[in-house]
C-alpha positions as CSV (number, residue, x, y, z in Angstrom):
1,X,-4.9,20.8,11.1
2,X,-3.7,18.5,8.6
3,X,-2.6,19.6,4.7
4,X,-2.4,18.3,1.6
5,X,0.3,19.9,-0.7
6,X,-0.8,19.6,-4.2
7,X,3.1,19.8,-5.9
8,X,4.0,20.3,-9.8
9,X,5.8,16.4,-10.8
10,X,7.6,18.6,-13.5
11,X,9.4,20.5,-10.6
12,X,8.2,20.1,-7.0
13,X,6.8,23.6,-6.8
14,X,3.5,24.0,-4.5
15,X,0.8,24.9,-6.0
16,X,-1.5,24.7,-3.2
17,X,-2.4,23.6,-0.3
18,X,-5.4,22.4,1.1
19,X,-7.0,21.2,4.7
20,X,-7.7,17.7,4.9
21,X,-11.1,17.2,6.6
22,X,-11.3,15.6,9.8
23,X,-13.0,12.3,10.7
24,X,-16.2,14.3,11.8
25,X,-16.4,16.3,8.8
26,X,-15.9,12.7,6.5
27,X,-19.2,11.3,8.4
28,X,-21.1,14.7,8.6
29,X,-20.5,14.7,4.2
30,X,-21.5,10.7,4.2
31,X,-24.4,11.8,6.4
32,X,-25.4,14.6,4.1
33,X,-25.1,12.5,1.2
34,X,-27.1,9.9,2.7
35,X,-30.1,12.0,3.4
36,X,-29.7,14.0,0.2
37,X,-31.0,10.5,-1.3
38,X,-34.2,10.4,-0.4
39,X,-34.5,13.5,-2.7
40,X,-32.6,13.5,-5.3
41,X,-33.9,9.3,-6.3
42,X,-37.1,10.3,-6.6
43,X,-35.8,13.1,-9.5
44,X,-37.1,12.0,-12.6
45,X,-34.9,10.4,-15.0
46,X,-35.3,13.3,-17.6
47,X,-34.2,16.2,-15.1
48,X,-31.1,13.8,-14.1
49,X,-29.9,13.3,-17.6
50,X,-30.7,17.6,-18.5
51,X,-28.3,18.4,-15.5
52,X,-25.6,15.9,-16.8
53,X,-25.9,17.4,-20.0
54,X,-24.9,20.9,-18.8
55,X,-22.5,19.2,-16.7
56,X,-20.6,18.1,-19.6
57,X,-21.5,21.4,-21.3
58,X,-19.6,23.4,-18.6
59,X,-16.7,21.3,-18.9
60,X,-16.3,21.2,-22.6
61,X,-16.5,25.6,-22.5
62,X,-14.1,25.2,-19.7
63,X,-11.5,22.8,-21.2
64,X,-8.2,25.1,-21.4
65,X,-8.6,26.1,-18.2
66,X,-9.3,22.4,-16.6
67,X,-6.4,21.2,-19.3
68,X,-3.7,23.5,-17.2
69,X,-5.2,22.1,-14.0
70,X,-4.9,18.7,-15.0
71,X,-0.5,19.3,-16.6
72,X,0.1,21.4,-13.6
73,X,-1.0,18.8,-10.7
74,X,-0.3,15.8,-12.9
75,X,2.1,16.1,-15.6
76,X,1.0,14.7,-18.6
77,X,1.3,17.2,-21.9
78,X,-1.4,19.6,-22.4
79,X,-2.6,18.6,-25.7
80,X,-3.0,15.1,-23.8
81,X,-4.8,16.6,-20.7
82,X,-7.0,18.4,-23.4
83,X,-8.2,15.1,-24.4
84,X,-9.1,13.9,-21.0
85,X,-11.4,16.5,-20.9
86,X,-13.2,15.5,-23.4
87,X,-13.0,12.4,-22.7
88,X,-14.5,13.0,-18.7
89,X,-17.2,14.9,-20.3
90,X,-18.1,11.8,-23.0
91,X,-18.9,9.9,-19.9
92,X,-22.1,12.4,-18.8
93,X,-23.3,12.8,-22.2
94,X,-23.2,8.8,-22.3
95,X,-25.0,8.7,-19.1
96,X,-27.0,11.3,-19.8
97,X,-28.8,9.0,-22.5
98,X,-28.8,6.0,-20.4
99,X,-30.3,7.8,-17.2
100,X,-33.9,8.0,-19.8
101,X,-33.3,4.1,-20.5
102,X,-33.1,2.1,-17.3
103,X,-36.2,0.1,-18.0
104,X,-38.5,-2.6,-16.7
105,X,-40.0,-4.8,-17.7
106,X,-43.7,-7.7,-17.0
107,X,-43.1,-11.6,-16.9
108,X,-46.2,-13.8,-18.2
109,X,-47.3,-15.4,-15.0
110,X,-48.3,-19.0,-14.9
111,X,-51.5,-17.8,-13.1
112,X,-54.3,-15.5,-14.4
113,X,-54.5,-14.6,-11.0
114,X,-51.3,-12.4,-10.9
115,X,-49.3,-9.9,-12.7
116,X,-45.8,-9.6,-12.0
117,X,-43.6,-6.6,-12.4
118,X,-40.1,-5.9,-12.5
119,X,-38.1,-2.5,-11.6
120,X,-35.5,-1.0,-11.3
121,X,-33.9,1.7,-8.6
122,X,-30.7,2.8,-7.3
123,X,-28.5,1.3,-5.1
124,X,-28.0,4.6,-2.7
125,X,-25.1,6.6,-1.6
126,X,-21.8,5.9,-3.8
127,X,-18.2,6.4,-2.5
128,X,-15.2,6.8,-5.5
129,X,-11.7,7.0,-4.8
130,X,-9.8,8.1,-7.6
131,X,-6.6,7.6,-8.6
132,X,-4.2,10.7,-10.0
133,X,-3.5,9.5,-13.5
134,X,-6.3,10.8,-14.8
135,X,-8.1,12.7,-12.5
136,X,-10.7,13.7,-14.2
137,X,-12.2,10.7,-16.7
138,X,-11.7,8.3,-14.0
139,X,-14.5,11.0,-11.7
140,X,-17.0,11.2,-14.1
141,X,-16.6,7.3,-15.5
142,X,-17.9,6.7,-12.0
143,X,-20.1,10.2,-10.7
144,X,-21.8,9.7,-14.3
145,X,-23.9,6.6,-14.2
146,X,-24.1,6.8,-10.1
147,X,-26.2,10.4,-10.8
148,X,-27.7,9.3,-13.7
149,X,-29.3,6.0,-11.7
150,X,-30.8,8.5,-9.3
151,X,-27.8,7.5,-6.1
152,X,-25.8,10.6,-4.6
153,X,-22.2,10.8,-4.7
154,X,-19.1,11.0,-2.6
155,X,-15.4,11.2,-4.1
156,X,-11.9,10.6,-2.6
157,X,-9.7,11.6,-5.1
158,X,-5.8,11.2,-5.2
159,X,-3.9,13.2,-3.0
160,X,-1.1,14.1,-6.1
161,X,-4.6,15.4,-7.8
162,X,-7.3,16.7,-5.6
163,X,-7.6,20.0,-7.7
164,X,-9.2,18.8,-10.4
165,X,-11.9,17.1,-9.0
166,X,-12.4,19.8,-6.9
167,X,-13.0,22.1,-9.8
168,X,-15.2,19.1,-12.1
169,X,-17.6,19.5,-8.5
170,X,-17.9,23.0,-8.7
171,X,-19.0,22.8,-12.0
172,X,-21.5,20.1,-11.3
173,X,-23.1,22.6,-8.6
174,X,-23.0,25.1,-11.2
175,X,-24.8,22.9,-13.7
176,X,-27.7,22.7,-11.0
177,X,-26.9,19.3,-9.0
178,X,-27.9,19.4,-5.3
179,X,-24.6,20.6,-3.0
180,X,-25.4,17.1,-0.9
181,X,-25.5,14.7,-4.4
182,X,-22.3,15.5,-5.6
183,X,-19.4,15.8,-2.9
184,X,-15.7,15.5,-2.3
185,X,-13.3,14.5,1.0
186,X,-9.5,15.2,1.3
187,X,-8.2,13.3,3.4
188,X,-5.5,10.2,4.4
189,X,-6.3,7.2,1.9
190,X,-6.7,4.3,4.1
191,X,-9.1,6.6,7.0
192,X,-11.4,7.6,4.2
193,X,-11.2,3.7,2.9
194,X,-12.1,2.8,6.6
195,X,-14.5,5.1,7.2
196,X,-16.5,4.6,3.5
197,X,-16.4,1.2,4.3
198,X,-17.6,0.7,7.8
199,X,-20.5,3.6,7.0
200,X,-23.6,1.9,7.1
201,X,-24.6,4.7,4.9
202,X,-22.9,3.8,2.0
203,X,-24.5,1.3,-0.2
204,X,-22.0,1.1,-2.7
205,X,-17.6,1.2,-3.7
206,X,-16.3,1.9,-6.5
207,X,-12.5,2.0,-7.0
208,X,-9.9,2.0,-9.3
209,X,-6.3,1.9,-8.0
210,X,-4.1,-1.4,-7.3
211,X,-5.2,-4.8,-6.4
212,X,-4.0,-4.6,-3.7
213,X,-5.6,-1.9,-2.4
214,X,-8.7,-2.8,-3.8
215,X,-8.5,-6.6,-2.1
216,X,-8.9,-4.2,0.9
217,X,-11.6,-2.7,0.2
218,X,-14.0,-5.8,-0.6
219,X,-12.7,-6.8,2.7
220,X,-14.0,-4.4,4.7
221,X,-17.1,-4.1,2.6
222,X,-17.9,-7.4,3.7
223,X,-19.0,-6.3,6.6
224,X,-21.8,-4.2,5.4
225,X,-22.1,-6.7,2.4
226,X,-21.8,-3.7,0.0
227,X,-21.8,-3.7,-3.8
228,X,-18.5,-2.8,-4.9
229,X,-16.7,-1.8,-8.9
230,X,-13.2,-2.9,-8.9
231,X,-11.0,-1.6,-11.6
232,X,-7.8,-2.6,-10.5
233,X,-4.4,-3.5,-11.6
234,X,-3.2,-4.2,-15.5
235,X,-0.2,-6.2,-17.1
236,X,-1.0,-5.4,-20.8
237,X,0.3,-7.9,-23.3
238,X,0.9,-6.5,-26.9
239,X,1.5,-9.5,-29.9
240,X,3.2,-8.9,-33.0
241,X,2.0,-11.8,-35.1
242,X,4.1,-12.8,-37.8
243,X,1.9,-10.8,-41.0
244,X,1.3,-7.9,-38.9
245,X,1.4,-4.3,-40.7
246,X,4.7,-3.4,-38.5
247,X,4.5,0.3,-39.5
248,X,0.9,0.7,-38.3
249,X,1.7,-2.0,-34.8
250,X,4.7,0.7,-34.3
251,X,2.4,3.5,-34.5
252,X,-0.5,1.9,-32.2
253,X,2.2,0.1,-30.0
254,X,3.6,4.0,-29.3
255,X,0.4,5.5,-28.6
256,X,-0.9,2.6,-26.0
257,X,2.4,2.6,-24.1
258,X,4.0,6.5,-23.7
259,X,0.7,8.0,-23.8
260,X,0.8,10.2,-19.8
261,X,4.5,8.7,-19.9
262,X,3.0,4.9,-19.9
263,X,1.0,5.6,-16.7
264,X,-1.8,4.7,-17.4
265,X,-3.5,0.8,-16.4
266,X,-4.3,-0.1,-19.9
267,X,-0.7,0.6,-21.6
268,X,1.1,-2.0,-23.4
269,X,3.3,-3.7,-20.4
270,X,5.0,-6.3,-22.1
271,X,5.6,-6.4,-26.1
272,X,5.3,-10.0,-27.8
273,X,6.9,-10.5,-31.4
274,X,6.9,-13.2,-33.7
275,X,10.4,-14.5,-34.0
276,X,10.4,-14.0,-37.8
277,X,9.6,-10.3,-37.6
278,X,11.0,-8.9,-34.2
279,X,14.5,-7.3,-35.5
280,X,12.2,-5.3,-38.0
281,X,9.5,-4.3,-35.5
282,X,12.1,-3.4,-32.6
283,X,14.0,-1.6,-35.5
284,X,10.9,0.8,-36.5
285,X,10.1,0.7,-32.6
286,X,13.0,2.7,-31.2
287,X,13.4,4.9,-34.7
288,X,9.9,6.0,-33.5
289,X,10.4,6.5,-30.1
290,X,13.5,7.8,-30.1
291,X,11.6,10.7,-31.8
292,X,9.6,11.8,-28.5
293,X,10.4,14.3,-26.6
294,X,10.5,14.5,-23.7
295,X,9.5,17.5,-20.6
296,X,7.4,20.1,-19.7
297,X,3.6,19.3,-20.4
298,X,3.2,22.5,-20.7
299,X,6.0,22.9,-23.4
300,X,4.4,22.9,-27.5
301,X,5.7,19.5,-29.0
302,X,6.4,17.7,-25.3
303,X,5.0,14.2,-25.6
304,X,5.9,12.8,-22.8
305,X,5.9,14.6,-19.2
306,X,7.5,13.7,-15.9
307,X,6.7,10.7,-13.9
308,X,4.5,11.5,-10.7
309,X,6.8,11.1,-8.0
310,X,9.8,9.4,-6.6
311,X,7.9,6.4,-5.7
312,X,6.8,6.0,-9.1
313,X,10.4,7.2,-10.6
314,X,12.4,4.1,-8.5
315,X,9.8,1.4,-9.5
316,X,10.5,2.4,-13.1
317,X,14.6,2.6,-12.8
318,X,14.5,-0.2,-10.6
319,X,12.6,-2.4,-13.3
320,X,15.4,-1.3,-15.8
321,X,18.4,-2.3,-13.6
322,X,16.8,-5.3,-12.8
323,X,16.2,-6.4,-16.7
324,X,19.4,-5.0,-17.7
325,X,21.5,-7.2,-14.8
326,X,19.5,-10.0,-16.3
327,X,20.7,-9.8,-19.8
328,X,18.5,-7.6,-21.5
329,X,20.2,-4.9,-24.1
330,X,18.9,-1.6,-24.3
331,X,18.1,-0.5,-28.1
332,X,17.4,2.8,-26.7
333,X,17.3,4.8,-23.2
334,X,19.5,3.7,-20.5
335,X,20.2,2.6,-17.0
336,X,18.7,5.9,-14.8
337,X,16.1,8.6,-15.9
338,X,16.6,12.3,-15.3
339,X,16.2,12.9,-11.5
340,X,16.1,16.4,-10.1
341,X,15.6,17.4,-13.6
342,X,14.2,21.1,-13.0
343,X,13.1,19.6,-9.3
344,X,10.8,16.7,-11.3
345,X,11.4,13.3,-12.4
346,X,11.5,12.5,-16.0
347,X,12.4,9.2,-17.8
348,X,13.2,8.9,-21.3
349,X,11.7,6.1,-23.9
350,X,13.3,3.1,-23.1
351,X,13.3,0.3,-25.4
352,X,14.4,-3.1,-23.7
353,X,15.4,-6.2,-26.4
354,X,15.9,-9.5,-25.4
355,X,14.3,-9.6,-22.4
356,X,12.9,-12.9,-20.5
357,X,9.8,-14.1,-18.1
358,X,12.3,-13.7,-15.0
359,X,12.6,-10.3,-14.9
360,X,10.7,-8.1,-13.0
361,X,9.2,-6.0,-15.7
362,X,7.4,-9.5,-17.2
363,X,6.0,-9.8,-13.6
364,X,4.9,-6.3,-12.7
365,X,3.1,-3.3,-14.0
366,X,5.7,-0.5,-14.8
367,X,3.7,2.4,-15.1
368,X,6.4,4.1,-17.0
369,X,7.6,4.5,-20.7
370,X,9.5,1.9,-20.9
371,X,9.2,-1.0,-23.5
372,X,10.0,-5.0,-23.0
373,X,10.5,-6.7,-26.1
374,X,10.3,-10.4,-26.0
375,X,9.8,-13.3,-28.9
376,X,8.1,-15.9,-29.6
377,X,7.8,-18.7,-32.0
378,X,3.7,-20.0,-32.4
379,X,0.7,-18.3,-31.2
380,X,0.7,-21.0,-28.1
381,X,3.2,-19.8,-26.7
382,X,2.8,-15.9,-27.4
383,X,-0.7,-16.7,-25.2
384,X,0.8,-18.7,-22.4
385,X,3.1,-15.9,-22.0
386,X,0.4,-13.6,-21.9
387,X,-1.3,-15.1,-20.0
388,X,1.5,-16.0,-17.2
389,X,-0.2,-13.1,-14.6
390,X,-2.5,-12.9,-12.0
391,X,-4.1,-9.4,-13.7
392,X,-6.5,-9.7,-17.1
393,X,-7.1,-5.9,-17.5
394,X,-6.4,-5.2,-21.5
395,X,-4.5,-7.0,-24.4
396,X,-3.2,-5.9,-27.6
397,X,-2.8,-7.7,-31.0
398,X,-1.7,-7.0,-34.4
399,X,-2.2,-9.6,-37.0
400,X,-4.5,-9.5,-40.7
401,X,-5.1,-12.8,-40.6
402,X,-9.0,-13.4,-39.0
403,X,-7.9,-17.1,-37.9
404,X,-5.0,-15.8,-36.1
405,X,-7.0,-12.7,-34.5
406,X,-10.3,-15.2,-33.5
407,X,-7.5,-17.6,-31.8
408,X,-6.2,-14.5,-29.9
409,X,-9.6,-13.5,-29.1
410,X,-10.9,-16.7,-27.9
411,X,-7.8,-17.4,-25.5
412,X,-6.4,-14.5,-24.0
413,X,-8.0,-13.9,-20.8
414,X,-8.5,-10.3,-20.6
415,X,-11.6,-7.8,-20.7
416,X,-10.3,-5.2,-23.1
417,X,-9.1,-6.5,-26.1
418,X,-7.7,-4.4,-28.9
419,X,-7.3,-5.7,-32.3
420,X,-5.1,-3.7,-34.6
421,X,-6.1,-0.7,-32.2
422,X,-4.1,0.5,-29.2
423,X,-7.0,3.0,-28.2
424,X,-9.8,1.1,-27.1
425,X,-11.5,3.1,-24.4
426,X,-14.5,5.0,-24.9
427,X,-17.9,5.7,-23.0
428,X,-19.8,4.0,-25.1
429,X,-18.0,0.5,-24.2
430,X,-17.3,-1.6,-20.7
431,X,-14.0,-1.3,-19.4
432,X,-13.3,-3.7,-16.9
433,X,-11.2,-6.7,-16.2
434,X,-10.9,-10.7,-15.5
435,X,-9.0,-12.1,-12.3
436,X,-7.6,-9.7,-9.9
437,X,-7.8,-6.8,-12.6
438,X,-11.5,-6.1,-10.9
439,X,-15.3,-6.5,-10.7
440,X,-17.7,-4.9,-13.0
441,X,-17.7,-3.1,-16.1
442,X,-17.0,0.7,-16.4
443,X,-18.6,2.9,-19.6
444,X,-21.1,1.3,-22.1
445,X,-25.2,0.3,-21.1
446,X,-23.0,-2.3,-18.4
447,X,-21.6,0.7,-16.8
448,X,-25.1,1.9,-15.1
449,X,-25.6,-1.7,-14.0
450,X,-23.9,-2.0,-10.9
451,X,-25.6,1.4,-9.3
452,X,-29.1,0.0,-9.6
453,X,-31.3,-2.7,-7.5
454,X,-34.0,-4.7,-8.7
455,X,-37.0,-5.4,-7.3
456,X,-39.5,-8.0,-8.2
457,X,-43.6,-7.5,-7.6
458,X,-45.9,-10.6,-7.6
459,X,-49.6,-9.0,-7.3
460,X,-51.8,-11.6,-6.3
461,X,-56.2,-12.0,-6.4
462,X,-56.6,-10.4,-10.0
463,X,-59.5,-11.8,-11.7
């Protein structure tokens, strides 16, 4: 039987290991799921959003426990995981209230004759595949509004962070869902992608992960012309307009990109200065980051953990050879990370000056806390370099000026847009991207959209 070994990225040790399930057992859990439907759409709307409700409830009385879970199979610093709690269980009490308010609605018809009717009903069974960066916000973004629009359930998470999920599920039976409405499968990525796919079962994908990947996916869901969520890969710009408050763009511009050790899809990627200002702002940069520290999540005062694994490690060091060899200075960090530290893989703040649209790190996500400073001299060109990728997932700007923040807005082709705020995400807005960054919205009244139908009734020989 195949295992997946769940390892500790701060230094290799197991911490379990589980048995993947086997092709049969993946269709016999879509099968269940699929015929769990029937019941559990016809719940009413109230008795969906009462069992999200103690959902979230059991999760917010178990958040030190789920917390540890989270550092120890992903890495990020406790008081960090903490907050992803929190923020997984904002997503069901969001949900919660929208589950009571997916409404219908009468047209006028042009006859006296007929009446016509619009509703409202979900789509059916819903596969998620999860990433590992934040195992649990990213399960209940999606499980939230599929339960609350009355379609079962079926998650794939991460292999780096199964246990998590695992444990969010438990408490979901716990809260009184149905065993068959809310389920989990362990197993290889691309069979479980295959196999959610090609079911003629499952009605609906949702993803988030890379483009790649996800170009996948809508392939084979062509097939079965399924609805699909894409939230995919990010290339975050962050401008530094010339009258910016510097000291508060430092502080926003720290907490967007080394928050989870910048791996996250929304992180600054690539900083953008005005010309005038960008030895000031790089000078209050790396005073501020080199103030970080860096380790154990588990360790009091850690703020930035280890990087999940090698992979991830040699994209990041790779990125910083390739600028440096380029001609980009480091103002802080250096060359290599900290492999093998205590088995794990750890990179400190990096802080890369001078740096130029060649390189790979203008090209490519990092997902690491490293920090490409570039200039510019008008706000044309700070949005044609923005704009210069193929992704439009989130975008940062720091300016007081309205004109100069309305420009910004109205030109930079992103979904998430933070102005003067490097913390954008919430439950109660829609997180989702332009171009290959995804499909749909995520959070917010848009976020229940894509797991309902609608159906249209013309009633006819009324008098």
């Amino acid at each position: 039987m195949t295992t997946i070994a769940v390892r500790n990225p701060e230094n290799g040790e197991l911490i379990q290991e589980l048995s993947a399930h086997t092709e049969e057992e993946i269709n016999n859990t879509i099968v269940r799921g699929h015929e769990a439907f029937a019941s559990w759409s016809k719940t009413d709307a109230h008795t969906r959003a009462g069992l999200l409700k103690k959902w979230s409830a059991l999760i917010r009385e178990n958040v030190d426990a789920l917390a540890e879970l989270v550092t120890k199979e992903n890495g990020k610093p406790l008081k960090e995981a903490a907050g992803e709690i929190n923020y997984a269980a904002s997503y069901l009490d969001w949900y919660a209230e929208e589950a009571v308010r997916v409404y219908g609605r009468t047209i006028p018809s042009p006859s006296t004759e007929k009446r016509i009717m619009v509703s409202r009903q979900p789509v059916g069974l819903v596969a998620a595949i999860t990433p590992w960066n934040f195992p649990a916000a990213m399960m209940t973004r999606k499980a939230g509004p599929a339960l609350a629009a009355g379609c079962t359930f079926i998650i794939k998470p991460a292999d780096e962070t199964p246990l998590t999920t695992i444990r969010l599920i438990e408490l979901a039976h716990e809260a009184g869902f149905p065993e068959a409405a809310v389920q989990y499968v362990l197993a290889d990525g691309p069979v479980v992608g295959k196999m959610f796919t090609g079911s003629k079962h499952v009605r609906k994908i949702t993803f988030t992960g890379s483009t790649e990947v996800g170009k996948l996916l809508m392939r084979d869901s062509a097939d079965t012309v399924k609805h699909v969520t894409m939230e995919l890969g990010g290339h975050a710009p962050l401008i530094v307009a010339e009258d910016a408050d510097l000291d508060y763009a430092v502080t926003q511009t720290i907490a967007s990109k080394f928050r989870n050790a910048g791996q996250t899809c929304i992180c600054a990627n690539r900083v953008l200065v005005h010309e005038n200002v960008a030895d000031a702002f790089t000078e209050k940069l790396t005073a501020a980051a080199a103030k970080l520290q860096v380790g154990s999540g588990m360790k009091e005062g850690t703020d930035i953990g280890p990087i999940i694994n090698q992979k991830g490690y040699n994209k990041i060091i790779n990125q910083i050879e390739d600028a440096v060899d380029k001609g980009a200075e480091l103002a802080l960090g250096k060359t290599s990370g900290e492999e093998g530290k205590n088995g794990g893989y750890f990179v400190q703040p990096t802080i890369l000056t001078g740096v130029k649209q060649d390189m790979t790190i203008m090209k490519e996500e990092t997902f690491g806390p490293v920090v490409p400073v570039t200039t510019f001299r008008n706000l044309d060109e700070a949005v044609a370099i923005a704009n210069d990728t193929p992704y439009g997932l989130a975008a940062y700007f720091f300016t007081n000026d309205y004109r100069t923040g309305m420009y910004l807005h109205d030109h930079l082709d992103y979904g998430i847009i933070g102005w003067n705020d490097g913390a954008p995400s919430g439950a109660h807005v829609p997180f989702g991207g332009m171009k290959e960054s995804g499909i749909g919205r995520e959070g917010g009244s848009e976020g229940i959209e894509p797991y309902l139908e609608t159906k249209y009734l013309s009633i006819g020989g009324l008098k």
